[in-house]
Structures are given as C-alpha cells and as structure tokens.
VOPAGU-2260 file (C-alpha; in pm, 1 decimal, decimal comma):
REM VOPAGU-2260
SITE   aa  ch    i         X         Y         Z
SITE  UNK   A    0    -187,3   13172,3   22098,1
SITE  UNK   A    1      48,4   13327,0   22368,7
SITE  UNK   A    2     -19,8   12929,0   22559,4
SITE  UNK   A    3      92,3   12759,5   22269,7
SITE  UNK   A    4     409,3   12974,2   22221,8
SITE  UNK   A    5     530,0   12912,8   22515,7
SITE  UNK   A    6     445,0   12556,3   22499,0
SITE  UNK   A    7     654,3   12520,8   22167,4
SITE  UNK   A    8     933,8   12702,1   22288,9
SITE  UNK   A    9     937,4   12498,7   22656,7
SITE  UNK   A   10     925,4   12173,1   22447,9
SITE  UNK   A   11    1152,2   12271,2   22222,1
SITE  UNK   A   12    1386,2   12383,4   22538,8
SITE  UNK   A   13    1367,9   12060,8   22676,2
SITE  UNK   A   14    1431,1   11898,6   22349,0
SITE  UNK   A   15    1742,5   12033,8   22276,2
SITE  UNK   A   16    1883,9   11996,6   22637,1
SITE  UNK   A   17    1822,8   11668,6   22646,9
SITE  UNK   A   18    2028,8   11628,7   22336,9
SITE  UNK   A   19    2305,8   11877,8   22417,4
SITE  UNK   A   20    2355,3   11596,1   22718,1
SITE  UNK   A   21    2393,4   11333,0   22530,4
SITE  UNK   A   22    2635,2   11539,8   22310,8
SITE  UNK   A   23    2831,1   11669,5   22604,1
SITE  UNK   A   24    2909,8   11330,2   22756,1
SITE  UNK   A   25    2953,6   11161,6   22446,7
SITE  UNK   A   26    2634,7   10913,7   22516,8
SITE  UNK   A   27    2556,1   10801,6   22132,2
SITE  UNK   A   28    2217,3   10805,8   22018,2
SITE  UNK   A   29    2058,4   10498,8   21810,8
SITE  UNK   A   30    1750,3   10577,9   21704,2
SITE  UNK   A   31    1610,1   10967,4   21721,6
SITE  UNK   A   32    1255,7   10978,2   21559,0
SITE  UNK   A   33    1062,9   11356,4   21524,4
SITE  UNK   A   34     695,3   11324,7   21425,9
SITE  UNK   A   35     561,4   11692,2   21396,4
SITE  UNK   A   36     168,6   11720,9   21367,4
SITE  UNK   A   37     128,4   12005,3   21638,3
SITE  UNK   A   38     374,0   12271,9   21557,0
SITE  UNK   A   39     415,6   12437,9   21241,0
SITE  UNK   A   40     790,8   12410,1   21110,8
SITE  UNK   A   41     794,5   12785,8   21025,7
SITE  UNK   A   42     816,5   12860,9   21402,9
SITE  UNK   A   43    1066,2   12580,2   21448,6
SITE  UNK   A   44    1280,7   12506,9   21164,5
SITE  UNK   A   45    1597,7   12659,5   21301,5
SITE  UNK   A   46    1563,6   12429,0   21667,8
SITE  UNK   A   47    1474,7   12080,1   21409,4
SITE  UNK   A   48    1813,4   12177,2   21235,9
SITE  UNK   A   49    2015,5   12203,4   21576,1
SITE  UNK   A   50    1813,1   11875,1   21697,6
SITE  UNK   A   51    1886,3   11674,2   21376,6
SITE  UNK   A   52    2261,7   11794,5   21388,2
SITE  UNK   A   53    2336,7   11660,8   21775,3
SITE  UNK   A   54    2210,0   11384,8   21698,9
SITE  UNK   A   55    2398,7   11340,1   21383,1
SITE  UNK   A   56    2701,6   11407,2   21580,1
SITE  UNK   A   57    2632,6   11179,4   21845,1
SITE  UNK   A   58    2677,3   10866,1   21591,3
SITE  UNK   A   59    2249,9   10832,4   21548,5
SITE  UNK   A   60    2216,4   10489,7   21351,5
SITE  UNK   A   61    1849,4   10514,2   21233,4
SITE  UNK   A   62    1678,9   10857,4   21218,8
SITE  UNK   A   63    1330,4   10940,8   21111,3
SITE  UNK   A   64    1176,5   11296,9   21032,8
SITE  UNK   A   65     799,9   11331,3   20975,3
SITE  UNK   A   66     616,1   11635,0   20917,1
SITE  UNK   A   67     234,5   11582,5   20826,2
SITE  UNK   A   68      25,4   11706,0   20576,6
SITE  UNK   A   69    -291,0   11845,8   20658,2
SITE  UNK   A   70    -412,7   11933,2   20313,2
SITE  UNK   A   71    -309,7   11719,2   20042,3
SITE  UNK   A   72    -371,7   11945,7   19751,4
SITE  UNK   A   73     -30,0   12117,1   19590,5
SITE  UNK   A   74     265,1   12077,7   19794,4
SITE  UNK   A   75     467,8   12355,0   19703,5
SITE  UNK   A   76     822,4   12381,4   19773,7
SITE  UNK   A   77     819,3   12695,3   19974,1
SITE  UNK   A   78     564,3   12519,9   20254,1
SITE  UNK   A   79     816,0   12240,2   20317,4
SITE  UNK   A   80    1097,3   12180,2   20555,7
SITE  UNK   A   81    1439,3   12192,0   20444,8
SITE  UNK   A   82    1683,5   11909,5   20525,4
SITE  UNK   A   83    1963,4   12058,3   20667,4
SITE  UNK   A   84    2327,0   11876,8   20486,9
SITE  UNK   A   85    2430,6   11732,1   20865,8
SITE  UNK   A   86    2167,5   11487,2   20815,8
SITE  UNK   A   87    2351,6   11326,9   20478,9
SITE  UNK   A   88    2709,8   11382,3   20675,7
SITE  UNK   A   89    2580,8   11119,6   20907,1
SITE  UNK   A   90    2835,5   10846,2   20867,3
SITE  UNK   A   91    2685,8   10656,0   21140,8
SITE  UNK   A   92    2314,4   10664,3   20950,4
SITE  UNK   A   93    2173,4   10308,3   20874,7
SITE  UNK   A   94    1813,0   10405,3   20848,1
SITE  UNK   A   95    1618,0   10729,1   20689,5
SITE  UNK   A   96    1300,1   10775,1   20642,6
SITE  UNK   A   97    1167,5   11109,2   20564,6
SITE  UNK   A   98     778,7   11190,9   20529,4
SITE  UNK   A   99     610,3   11455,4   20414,9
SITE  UNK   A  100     672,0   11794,7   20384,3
SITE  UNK   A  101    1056,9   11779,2   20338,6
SITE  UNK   A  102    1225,0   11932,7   20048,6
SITE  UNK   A  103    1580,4   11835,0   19960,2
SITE  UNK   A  104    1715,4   12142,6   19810,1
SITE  UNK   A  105    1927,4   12159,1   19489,8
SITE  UNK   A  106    2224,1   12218,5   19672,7
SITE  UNK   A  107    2257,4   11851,7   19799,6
SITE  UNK   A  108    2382,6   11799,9   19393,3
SITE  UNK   A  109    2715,6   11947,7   19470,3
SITE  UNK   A  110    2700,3   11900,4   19835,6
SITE  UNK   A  111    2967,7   11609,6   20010,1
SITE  UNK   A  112    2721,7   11265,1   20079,8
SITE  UNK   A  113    2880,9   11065,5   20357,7
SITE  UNK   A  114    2583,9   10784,2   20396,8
SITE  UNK   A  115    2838,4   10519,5   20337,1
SITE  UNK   A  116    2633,3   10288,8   20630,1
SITE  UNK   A  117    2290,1   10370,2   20522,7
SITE  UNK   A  118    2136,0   10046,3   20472,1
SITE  UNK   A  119    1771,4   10140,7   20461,0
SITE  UNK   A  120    1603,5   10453,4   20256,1
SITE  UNK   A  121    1255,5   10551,3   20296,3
SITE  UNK   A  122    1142,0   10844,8   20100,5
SITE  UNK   A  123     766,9   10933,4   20098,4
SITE  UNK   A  124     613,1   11255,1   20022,5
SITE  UNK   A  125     883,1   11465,2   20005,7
SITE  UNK   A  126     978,5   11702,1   19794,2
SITE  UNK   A  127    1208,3   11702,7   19545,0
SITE  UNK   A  128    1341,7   11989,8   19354,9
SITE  UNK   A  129    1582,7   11830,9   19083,9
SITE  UNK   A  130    1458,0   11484,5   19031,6
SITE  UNK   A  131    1833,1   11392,5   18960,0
SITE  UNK   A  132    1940,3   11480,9   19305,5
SITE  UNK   A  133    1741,4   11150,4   19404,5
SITE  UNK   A  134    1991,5   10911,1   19216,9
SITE  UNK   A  135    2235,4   11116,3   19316,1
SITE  UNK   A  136    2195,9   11024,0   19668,7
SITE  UNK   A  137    2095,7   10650,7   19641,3
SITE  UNK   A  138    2451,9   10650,0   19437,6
SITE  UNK   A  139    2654,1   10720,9   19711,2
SITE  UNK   A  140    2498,3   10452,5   19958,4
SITE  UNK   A  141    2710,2   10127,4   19882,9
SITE  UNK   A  142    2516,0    9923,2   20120,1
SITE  UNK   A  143    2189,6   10021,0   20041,7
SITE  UNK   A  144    1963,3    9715,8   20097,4
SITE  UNK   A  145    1597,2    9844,1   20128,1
SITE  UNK   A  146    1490,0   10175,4   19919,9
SITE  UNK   A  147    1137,9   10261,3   19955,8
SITE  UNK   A  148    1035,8   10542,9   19748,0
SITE  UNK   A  149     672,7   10707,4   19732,2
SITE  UNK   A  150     449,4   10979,8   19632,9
SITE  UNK   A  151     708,6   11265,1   19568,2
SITE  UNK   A  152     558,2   11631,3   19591,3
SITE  UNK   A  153     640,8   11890,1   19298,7
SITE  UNK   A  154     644,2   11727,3   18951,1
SITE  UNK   A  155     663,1   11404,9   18874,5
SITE  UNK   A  156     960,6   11186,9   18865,4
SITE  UNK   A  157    1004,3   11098,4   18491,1
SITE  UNK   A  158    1254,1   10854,0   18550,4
SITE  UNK   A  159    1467,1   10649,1   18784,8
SITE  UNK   A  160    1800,9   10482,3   18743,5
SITE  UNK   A  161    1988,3   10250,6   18971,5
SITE  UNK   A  162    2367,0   10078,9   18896,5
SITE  UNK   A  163    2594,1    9869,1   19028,3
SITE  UNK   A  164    2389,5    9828,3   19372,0
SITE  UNK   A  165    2552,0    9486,4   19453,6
SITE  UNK   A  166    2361,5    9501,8   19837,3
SITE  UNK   A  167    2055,5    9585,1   19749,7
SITE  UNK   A  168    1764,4    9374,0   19813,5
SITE  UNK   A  169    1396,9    9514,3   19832,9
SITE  UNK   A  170    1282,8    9803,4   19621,2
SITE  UNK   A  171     908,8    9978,0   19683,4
SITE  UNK   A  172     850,1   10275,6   19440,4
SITE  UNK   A  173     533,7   10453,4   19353,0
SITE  UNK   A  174     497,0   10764,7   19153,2
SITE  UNK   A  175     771,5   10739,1   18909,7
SITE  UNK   A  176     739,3   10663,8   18547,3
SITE  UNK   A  177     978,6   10495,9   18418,2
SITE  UNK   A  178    1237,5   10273,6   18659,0
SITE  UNK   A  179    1587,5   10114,0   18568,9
SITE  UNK   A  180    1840,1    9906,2   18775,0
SITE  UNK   A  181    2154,9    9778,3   18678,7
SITE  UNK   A  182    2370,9    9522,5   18827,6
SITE  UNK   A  183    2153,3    9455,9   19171,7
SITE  UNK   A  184    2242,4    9084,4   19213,8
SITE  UNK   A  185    2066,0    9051,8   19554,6
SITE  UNK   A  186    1746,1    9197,4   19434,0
SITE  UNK   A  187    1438,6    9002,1   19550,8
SITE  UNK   A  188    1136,8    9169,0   19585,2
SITE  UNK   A  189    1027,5    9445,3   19411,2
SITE  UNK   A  190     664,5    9689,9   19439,8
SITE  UNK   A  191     598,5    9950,9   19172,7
SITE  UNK   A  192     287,7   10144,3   19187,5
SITE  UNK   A  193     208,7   10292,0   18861,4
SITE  UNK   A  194    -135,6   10464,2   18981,7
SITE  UNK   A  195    -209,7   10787,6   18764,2
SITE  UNK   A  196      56,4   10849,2   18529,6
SITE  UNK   A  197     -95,2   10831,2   18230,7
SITE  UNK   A  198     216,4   10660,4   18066,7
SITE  UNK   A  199     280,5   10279,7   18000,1
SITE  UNK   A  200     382,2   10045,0   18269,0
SITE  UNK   A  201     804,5   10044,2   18212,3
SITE  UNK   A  202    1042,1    9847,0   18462,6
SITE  UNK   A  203    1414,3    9751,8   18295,5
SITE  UNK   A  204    1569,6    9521,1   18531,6
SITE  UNK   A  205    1942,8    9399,7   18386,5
SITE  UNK   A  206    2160,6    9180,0   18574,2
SITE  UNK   A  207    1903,8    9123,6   18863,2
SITE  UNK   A  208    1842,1    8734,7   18775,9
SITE  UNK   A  209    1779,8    8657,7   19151,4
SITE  UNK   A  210    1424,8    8824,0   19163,4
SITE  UNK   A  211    1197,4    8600,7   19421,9
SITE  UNK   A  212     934,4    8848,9   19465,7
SITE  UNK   A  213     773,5    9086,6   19230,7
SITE  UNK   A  214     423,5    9309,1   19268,7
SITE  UNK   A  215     275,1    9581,0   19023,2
SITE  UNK   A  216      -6,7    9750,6   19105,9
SITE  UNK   A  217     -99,1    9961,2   18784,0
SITE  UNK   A  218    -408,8   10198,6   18810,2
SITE  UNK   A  219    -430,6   10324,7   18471,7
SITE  UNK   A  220    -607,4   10206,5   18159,4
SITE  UNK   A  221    -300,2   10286,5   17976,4
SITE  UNK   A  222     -59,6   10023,9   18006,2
SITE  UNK   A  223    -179,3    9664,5   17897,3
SITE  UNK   A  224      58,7    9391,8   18016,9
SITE  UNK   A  225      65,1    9158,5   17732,9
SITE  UNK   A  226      97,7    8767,5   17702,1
SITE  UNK   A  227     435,0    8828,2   17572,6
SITE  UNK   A  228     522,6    9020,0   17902,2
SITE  UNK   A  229     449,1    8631,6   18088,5
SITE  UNK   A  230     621,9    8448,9   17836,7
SITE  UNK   A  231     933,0    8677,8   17881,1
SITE  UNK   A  232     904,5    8705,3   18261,5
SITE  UNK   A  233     985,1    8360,3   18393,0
SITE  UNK   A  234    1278,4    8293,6   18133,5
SITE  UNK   A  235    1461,1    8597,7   18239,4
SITE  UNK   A  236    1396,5    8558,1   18646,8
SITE  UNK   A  237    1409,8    8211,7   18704,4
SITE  UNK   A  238    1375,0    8191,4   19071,9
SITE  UNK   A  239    1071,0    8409,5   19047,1
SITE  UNK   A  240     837,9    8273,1   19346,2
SITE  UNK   A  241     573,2    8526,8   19410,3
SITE  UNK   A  242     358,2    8768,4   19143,6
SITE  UNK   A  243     137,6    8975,7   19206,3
SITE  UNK   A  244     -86,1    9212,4   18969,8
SITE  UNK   A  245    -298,9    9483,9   19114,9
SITE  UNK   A  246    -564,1    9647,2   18908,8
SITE  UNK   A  247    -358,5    9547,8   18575,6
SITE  UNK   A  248    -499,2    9571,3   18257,9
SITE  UNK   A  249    -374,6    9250,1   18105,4
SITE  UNK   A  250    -425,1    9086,2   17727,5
SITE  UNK   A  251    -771,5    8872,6   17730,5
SITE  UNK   A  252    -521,7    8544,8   17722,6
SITE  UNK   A  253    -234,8    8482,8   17927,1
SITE  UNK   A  254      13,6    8198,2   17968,8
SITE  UNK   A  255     185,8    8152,2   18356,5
SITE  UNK   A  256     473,0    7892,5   18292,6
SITE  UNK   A  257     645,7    7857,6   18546,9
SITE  UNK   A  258     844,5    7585,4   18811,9
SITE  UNK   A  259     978,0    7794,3   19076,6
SITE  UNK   A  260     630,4    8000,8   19103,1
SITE  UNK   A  261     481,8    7945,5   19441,6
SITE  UNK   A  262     177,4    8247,4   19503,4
SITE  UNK   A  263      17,7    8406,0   19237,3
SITE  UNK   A  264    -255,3    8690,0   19303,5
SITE  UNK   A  265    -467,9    8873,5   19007,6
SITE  UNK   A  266    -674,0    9122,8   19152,4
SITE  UNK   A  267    -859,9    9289,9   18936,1
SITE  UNK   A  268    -731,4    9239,8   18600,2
SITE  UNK   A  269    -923,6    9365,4   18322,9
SITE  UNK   A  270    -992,0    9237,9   17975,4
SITE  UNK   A  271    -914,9    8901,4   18075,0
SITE  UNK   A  272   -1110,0    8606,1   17916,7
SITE  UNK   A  273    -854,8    8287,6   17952,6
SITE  UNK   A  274    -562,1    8189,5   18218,4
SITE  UNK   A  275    -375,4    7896,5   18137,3
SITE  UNK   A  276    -133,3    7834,4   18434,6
SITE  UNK   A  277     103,7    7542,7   18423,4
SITE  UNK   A  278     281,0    7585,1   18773,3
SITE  UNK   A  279     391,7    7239,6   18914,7
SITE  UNK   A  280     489,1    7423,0   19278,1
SITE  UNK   A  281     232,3    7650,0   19290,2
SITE  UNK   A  282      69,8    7654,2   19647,2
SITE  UNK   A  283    -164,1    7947,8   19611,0
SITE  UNK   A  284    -331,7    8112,3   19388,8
SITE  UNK   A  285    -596,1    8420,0   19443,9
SITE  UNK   A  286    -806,9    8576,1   19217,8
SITE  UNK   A  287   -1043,4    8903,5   19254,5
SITE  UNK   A  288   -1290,9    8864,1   18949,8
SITE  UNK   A  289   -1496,5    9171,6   18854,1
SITE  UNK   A  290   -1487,2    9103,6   18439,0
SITE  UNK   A  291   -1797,1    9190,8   18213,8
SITE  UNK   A  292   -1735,9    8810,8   18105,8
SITE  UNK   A  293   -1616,8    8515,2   18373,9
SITE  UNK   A  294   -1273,9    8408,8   18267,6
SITE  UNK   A  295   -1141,5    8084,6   18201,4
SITE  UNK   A  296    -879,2    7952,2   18430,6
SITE  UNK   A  297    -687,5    7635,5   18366,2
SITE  UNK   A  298    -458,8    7453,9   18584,3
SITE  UNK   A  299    -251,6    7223,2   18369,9
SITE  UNK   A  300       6,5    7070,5   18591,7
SITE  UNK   A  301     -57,3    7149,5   18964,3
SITE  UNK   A  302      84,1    7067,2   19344,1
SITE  UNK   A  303    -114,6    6880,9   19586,8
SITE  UNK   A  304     -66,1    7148,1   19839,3
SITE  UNK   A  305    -241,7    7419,5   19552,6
SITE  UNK   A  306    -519,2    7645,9   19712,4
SITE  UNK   A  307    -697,8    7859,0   19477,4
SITE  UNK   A  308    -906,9    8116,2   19680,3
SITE  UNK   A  309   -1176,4    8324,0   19451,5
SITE  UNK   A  310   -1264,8    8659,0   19554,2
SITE  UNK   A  311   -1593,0    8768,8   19348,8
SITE  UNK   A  312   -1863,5    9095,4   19320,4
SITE  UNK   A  313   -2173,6    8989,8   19217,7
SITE  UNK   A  314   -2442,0    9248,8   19145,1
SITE  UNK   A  315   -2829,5    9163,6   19219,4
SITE  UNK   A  316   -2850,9    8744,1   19252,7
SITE  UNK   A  317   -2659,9    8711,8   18935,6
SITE  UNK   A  318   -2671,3    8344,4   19009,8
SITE  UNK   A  319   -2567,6    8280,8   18628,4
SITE  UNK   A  320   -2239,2    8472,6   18671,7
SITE  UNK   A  321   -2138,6    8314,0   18991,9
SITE  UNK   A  322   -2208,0    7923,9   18871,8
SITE  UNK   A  323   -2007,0    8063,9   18551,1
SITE  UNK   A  324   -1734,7    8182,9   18749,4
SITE  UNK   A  325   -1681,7    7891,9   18935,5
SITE  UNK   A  326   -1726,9    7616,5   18659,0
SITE  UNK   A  327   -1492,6    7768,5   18432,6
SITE  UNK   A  328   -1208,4    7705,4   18709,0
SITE  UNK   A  329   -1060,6    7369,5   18613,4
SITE  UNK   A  330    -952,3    7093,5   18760,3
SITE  UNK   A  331   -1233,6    7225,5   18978,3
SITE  UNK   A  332   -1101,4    7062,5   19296,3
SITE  UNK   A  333    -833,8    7311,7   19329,7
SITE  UNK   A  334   -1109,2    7585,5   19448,9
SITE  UNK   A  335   -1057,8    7578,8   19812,4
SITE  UNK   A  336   -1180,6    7915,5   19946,5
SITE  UNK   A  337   -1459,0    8178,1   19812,3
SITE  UNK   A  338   -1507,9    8515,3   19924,0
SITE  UNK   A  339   -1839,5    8686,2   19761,3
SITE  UNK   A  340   -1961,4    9084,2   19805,1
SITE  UNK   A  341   -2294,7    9137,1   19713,1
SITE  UNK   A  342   -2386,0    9451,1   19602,9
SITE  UNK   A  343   -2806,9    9505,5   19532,3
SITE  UNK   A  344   -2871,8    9812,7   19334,2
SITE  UNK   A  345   -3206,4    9814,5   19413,2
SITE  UNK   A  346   -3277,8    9777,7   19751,5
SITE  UNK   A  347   -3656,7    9658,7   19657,1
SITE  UNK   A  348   -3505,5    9422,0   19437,2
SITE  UNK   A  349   -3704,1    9092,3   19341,8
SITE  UNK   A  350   -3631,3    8772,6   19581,1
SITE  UNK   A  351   -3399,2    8551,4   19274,1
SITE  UNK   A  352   -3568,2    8297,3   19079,2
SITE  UNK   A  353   -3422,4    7962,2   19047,7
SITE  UNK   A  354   -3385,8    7744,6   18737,5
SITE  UNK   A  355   -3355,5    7395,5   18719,0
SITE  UNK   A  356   -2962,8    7311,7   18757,8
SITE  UNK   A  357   -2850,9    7043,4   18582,0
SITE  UNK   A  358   -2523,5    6990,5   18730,7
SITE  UNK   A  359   -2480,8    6976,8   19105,7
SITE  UNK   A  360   -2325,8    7261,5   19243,4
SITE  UNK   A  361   -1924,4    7245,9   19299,9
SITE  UNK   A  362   -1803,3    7155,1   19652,9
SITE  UNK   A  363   -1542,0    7392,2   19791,6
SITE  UNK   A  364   -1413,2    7381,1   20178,9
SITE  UNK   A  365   -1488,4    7769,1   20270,1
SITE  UNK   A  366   -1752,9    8030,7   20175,4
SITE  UNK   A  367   -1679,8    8395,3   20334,6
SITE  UNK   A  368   -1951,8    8652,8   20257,5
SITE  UNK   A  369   -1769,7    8986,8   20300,6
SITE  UNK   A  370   -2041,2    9213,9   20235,4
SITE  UNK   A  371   -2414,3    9281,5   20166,1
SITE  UNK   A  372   -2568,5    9617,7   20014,2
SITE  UNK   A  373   -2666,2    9840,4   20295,2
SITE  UNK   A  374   -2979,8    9899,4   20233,7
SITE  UNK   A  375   -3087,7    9538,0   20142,4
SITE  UNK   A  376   -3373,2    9378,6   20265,3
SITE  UNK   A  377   -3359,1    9132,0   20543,8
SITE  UNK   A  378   -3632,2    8974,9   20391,7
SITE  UNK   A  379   -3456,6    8887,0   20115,5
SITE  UNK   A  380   -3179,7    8717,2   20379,6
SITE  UNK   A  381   -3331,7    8315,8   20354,1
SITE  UNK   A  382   -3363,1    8357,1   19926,2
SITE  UNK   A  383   -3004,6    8534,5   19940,8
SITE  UNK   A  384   -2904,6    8176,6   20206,1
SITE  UNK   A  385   -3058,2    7944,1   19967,9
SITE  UNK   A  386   -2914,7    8131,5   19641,3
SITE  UNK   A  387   -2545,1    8096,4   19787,5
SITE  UNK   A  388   -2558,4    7768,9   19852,9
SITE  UNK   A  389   -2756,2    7637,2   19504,7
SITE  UNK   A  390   -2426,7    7816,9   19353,5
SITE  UNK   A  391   -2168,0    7593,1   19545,5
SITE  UNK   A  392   -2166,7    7394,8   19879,7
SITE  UNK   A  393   -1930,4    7497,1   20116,1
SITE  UNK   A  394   -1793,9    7272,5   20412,5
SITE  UNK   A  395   -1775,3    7544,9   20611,6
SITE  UNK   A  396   -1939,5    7995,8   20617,0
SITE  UNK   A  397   -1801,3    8284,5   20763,1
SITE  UNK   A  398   -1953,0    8613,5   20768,8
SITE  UNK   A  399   -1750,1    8981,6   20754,2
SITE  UNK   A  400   -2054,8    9159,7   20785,9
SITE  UNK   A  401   -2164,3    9480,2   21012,8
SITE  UNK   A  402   -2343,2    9338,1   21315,3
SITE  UNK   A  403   -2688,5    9392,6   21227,5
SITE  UNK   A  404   -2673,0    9245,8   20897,8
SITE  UNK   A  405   -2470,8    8934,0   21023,6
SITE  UNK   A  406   -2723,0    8847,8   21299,2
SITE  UNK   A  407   -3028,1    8897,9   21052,4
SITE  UNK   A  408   -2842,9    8660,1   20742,0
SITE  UNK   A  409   -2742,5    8390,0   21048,1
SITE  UNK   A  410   -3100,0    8364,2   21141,9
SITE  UNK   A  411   -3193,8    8299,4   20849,3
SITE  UNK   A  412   -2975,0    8021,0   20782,6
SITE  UNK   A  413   -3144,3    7883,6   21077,9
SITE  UNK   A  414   -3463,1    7868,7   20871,5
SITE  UNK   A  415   -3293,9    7664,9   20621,7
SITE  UNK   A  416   -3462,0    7303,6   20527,5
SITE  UNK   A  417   -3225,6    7010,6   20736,6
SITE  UNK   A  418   -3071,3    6906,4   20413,1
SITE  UNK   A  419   -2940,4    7246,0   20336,6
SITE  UNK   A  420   -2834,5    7300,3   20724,8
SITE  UNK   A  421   -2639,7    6920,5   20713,6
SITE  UNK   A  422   -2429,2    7057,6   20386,2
C-alpha cells in the first residue's frame, strides 16, 4: 500500500505540473482526456478538481472524464465523483463526455452554465441527482449538435424534454422513458434504447420533419409498435431513409410505404406474421427471423439495386421452417444473402430425413453459416452439408465458425456428390 501511495501522489505531482505549465505560459490545451481505472477518486478527488480547472482555464475545446465501474450493482450517489462547476464555466468546451461514476450535484440547477460552444454531449453512466438538472444543462448549449445520453445511475429518468434546438443533429438515448423534442429542424438520426423499463415505447418528435435516420431498439414485451405507428411514420418524416427495429414487439401485420426509404433492418421482431413493403428506393433490406411461425414478406414495388439479406435460427434440421422461411419472401429474387445459426439441442440428435421436394430449392448468391451447436456431432457434418443446400442453392458459402468445427463441416463438403460440389 505505502508503493502505491506514493505512486498516486508522484503521478498526480507530475500531472498537475505539467498543467500548471501550460497555464503559466498561456499554451491552450485542446483536448485533455482522464481515464481513471487504477486509483480510487476518494484519494484523489481534490487533485481531478485542480486538473479539470487548468485545463478549463487554459481554453480546453474537448474534455473527457472517465471513472470505471468495477461492480455494476447500485451506484449510489455517495461512491461517485463530483463534477466540480469549472468544468460547465468552460466557454471554450466543444466536446464532453463523462462516464461513469460522476454525479452532477443539485447545485448545478442554480449554478451559472457557460457551455455556449459545446457542440457535442456525451453522458453515460453518470449520476444524476435531480433528473431536471439534465435539461437544464442541454438548455443552455445553443449549438448542441450531437447529445448522446445513456444508462444514468440513481433512479430512472422518467422523462426528457428538448426545445428550440435549431443545431442539433444526432440524438442517442437509452434509459429514459419517455423523450420529447421540439423545434430541432436539423435532426437526422435518432437511437432510443428502451431496454427494461417496463413502460410503453413513447418518442414525441414536433417540428423535426428532416429525420433521415431513425433506430429503436425496445427490449421489453410491453410496448407493441402497431401498424398504425408505420402508417403514421413516413407521412410525418418524409425524408426518412433508414429504420431500424431492434428486438420490437410489432403488430402480426405491418405496412412499410415509403419512397425516400433506402435500408430497412427488423431484427427480431416478435408477433409478426405478414410484411408488406412497397419501397421503390429501397436498396437493403435485413431481416433476423426467430418467430414461432415464418412470416410473410412482400415486396410490391422494388429497386433493381434491392438486397434482402435473411438472418435465421433454426433449431435441430428444421428443414420445414427454413424452406418456409425462404418461400414466403416474394418476388423471391430479391433474396441475395442468408446467414443461418444452427442450434442442436440434442447433441445425439438423429441425422435429418429428407422428403421428396416438389419445388426446386430457391437460388440465392450467398450462404454464411455463423454457427453450429457446440457439442454437435461431426458426423452429422455431410447430412447437415446436404440439408443446407436441399433448402436453397447458394452461388457462393462462407463459414463464421470456431476452427475446429469449420475444418470438420469443409471436409465434409468435400465428400459431397459432383453435382452438389458444381452448385
């Protein structure tokens, strides 16, 4: 212990001299970044306050303060660093980011704000004691462009509002209930992780018609986004290019109208049974199916640049599922790209028996199998090689798996029959 005193207080020695340079001969600092996952801030709090002050006063531009979490049970309030008020007197601040144990005290409510050049806010982990204080701050950044906001400590963020943010362009927030902004005219993208708050899914966006990008990625059985939720979506942002839905539960039909949409990705979206898209410019579209049922997925008007890659879990040579799955894609020569995991339950399991097919198997340009059970039998690799390819025939295989398994399944694709190995 007595070694890594003196180590602490010889780095933090050297710390603050070089900064008290830089201070002294008016040499302005642009970036100053403090990533503490070796000292405990107890010891050091009052030397990270005098640190984060000369550089504050020698015009720092883009300052970032982490202080890892080693247990990520409670985070109380008492356990965290306090940020001291020189770092929001900072006129010259265009970037924060803060991670981790940091608590912005109550005080910073009726405490001056001079971030009037902050153009980018990142916010993850910390802890907040008056959830109000948060919009308090973002409101006195004029030309805010990015705000990324995640995972605060203490309770949980009920709600978020944002006005009259005319600069403001990308917005990333998880762990907040309910979010509102007003009046952001240059808003394009927006994340919003709504993973475990037992609450429906609620974003109010007014006045931000310019949305290009938007991505929800909603963990919780709770909220169901609705057909009526599509059918509003694309009227109101009309230069909407890119959506994304992440573990949504979604109505068992939707309807995707849209010109302007470009990528689409539905990854795991529950309950669905039918997808009728009718997207003229849409150049990809990615799907992750793990449904009880294998949706239907239309394509009424489509681009001639339109790549539909499938990403599917399969469970045991569920051949039936698979051939499902990729029949009930239509036009079917949109499927460019599949992706299969395999998971075997039963690592003894039976080598799959093959029915008569009546229809020849679909013709897609790329097959990549990501994974195989663990514990499967490499015995079972030729019936697994022959089952893949009596579901489609792909112009061209990759493999994602662990070595082992990868060099056992390749040889015994080598044992194929010549008419298998020429497709």
């Amino acid at each position: 212990m007595e070694d890594i005193q003196k180590k602490r207080m010889d780095f933090s020695d050297y710390v603050k001299s070089r900064l008290a340079r830089f201070s002294k001969q008016k040499l302005a600092i642009e970036e100053f970044k403090l990533s503490v996952n070796c000292f405990e801030l107890g010891y050091m709090s009052r030397d990270v306050d005098l640190w984060l002050k000369l550089a504050s006063e020698s015009g720092v531009e883009v300052l970032e303060l982490c202080n890892h979490r080693y247990n990520y049970g409670e985070c109380r309030g008492d356990q965290c660093y306090v940020l001291p008020k020189s770092v929001i007197e900072a006129k010259s601040l265009t970037k924060l980011v803060l991670t981790g144990k940091i608590r912005v005290d109550q005080a910073f409510m009726n405490h001056s704000i001079k971030l009037f050049s902050l153009r980018e806010l990142n916010l993850s982990d910390v802890h907040l004691e008056d959830e109000k204080a948060l919009e308090h701050l973002i409101s006195h950044c004029p030309l805010i462009e990015i705000i990324t906001l995640m995972h605060f400590c203490g309770s949980i963020i009920k709600s978020l509002s944002m006005h009259g943010l005319q600069k403001l362009k990308t917005v990333e927030i998880g762990g907040i209930k309910e979010v509102y902004i007003d009046d952001a005219p240059n808003l394009k993208e927006l994340f919003y992780l709504h993973e475990n708050l037992h609450t429906p899914l609620k974003i109010d966006l007014v006045r931000c018609e310019n949305l290009k990008e938007l991505v929800v990625h909603s963990n919780n059985s709770t909220t169901i986004i609705t057909n009526k939720w599509f059918l509003d979506l694309f009227p109101k942002f009309s230069f909407l290019e890119r959506l994304e839905l992440l573990d949504c539960t979604t109505s068992e039909k939707i309807n995707i109208s849209s010109v302007r949409l470009k990528f689409l990705k539905l990854l795991h979206c529950y309950n669905l049974k039918e997808a009728n898209i009718d997207a003229p410019n849409l150049s990809s579209c990615n799907f992750l199916l793990n449904c009880p049922e294998p949706p239907i997925v239309r394509f009424l008007r489509i681009s001639s640049q339109l790549e539909v890659l499938v990403e599917i879990i399969i469970h045991d040579f569920d051949g039936c599922y698979l051939r499902e799955v990729l029949q009930n894609i239509t036009p079917q020569n949109v499927l460019t790209s599949l992706t299969l995991s395999l998971y075997i339950y039963d690592p003894i399991v039976d080598a799959p028996m093959f029915l008569d097919i009546l229809t020849p198997p679909p013709t897609i340009k790329h097959m990549n199998l990501l994974h195989i059970h663990d514990q499967m039998s490499e015995n079972l690799f030729p019936d697994l090689a022959d089952f893949l390819l009596l579901c489609c025939v792909p112009a061209t295989i990759s493999l994602s798996l662990n070595t082992t398994s990868g060099k056992s399944f390749t040889e015994a694709c080598h044992c194929l029959t010549p008419c298998w190995m020429f497709l």
